[in-house]
N, C-alpha and C positions, 0 to 999 in steps of 0.2 A: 057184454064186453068180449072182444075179440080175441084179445093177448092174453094168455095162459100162463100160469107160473106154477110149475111143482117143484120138490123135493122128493129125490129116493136116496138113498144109502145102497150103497156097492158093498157085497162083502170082499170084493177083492182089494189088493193094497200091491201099489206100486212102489218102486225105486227111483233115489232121486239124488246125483243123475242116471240118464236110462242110455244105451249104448242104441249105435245106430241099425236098422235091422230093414229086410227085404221081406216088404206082403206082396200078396195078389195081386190088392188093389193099388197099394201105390208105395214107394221105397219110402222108409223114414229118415232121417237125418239126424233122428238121436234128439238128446235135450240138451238146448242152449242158454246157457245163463244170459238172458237179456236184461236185467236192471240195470239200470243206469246207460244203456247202450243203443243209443236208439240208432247209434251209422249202424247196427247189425244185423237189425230189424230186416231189411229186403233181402237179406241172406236166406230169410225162413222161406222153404217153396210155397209154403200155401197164401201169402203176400204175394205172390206174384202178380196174380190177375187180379187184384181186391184191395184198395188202397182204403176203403173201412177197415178191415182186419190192420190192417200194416198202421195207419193212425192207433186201434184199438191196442195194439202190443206197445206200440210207444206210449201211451197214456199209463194203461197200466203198470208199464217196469217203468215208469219215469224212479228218479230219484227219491221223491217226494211221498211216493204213496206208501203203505206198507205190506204190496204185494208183489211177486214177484210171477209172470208167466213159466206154465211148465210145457204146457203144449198149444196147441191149435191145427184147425181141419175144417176145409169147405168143400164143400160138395155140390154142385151143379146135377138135379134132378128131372126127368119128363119121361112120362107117361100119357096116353092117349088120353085121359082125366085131366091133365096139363101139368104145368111145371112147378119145383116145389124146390129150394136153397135147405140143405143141412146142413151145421156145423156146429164147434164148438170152439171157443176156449178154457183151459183148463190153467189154475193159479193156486197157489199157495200164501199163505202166511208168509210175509219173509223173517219171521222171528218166530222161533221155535218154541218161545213161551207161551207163544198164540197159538202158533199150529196144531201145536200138539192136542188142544182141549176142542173138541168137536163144537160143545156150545158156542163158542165162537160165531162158530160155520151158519147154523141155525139163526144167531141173533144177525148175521149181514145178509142171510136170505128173507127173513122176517122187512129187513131194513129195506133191500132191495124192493119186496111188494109194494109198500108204502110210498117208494121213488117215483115207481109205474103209476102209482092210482096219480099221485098229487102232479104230475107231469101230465095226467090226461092221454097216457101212450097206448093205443088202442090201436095196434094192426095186427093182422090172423097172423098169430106167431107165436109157438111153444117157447117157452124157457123152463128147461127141467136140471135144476143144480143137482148134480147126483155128487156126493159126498161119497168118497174112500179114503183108505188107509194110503199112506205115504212113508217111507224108510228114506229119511236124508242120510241117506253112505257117507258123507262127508263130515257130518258131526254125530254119528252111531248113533242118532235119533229116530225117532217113530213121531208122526202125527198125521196128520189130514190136509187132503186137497178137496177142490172142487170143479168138476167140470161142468160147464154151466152147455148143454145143446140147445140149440137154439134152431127150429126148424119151423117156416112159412108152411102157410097152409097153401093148396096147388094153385095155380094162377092161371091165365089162360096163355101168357108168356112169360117168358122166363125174364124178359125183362122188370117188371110186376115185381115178381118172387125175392129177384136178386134186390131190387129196391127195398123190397120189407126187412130182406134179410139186414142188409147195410146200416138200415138205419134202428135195428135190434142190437147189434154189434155196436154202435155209435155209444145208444142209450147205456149198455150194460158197461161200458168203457168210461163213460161218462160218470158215473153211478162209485166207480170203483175208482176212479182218478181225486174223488172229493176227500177224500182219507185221507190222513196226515200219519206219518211214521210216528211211533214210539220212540222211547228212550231205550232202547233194547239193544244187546248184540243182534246184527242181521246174520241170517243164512248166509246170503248174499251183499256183496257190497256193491256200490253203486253210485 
């Protein structure tokens, strides 16, 4: 099998929401509550070129699901070895009853493998959920996210690469759109 799935655990823990900030590599825009908002969606810069991602942030903050995106990031990669797509989306619970208990996190990564085998999705493509701590500022809560990277193996164009990627993005949006909200106060409304 081609497609890879792991899990790590992050000891660090984030803020949510996170204020907007200037790297290196590329300016952030901060965190935007996307549930329920999908005209918001091409607001996000990393949508811009990738209308997988920009579908994948609609599916997941739809109303319906009981997730809410915190971030996301694609990356265009090449090396004389050839060309290789990384990124990620990163999501939360949108109910802090949930978020907060990391087994959670572990039973919709378990779930997720099971998606992959029984779908038959076999293309050279990591997915590694790294699990960290989360501080929602808005309801003085503590619990967990999950960034899920997703990185093609190199291709010999980056046409290839960007294809695996898209349709890794597709599946894991797909995967995570089939959930049904709870009866719970959301974090987020939507």
């Amino acid at each position: 099998m081609e497609t890879h799935i792991a899990l790590s655990i992050k000891s660090s823990t984030i803020s949510i929401p996170y204020p907007a900030s200037e790297r290196a590599d590329s300016p952030h825009d901060g965190f935007k509550p996307l549930k329920g908002r999908p005209d918001e969606v091409p607001a996000i810069p990393a949508t811009h070129d990738n209308d997988a991602l920009k579908l994948a942030l609609v599916k997941i903050n739809d109303s319906a699901t009981p997730f809410f995106t915190v971030a996301c990031r694609k990356s265009l990669n090449s090396a004389p070895e050839g060309c290789w797509v990384r990124g990620y989306i990163e999501f939360s619970f949108n109910y802090i009853d949930i978020a907060k208990d990391s087994p959670n996190y572990f039973l919709l990564f378990e779930q997720f493998n099971r998606f992959v085998l029984e779908a038959k999705f076999d293309l050279p493509v990591d997915f590694n959920f790294a699990l960290q701590g989360a501080n929602y500022t808005d309801l003085a809560a503590s619990g967990y996210t999950v960034c899920v990277w997703i990185t093609t193996a190199e291709s010999p164009a980056m046409e290839g690469a960007h294809k695996a990627w898209n349709q890794s993005v597709g599946l894991l949006a797909d995967f995570l759109a089939r959930f049904e909200k709870p009866p719970l106060p959301a974090i987020y409304e939507g």
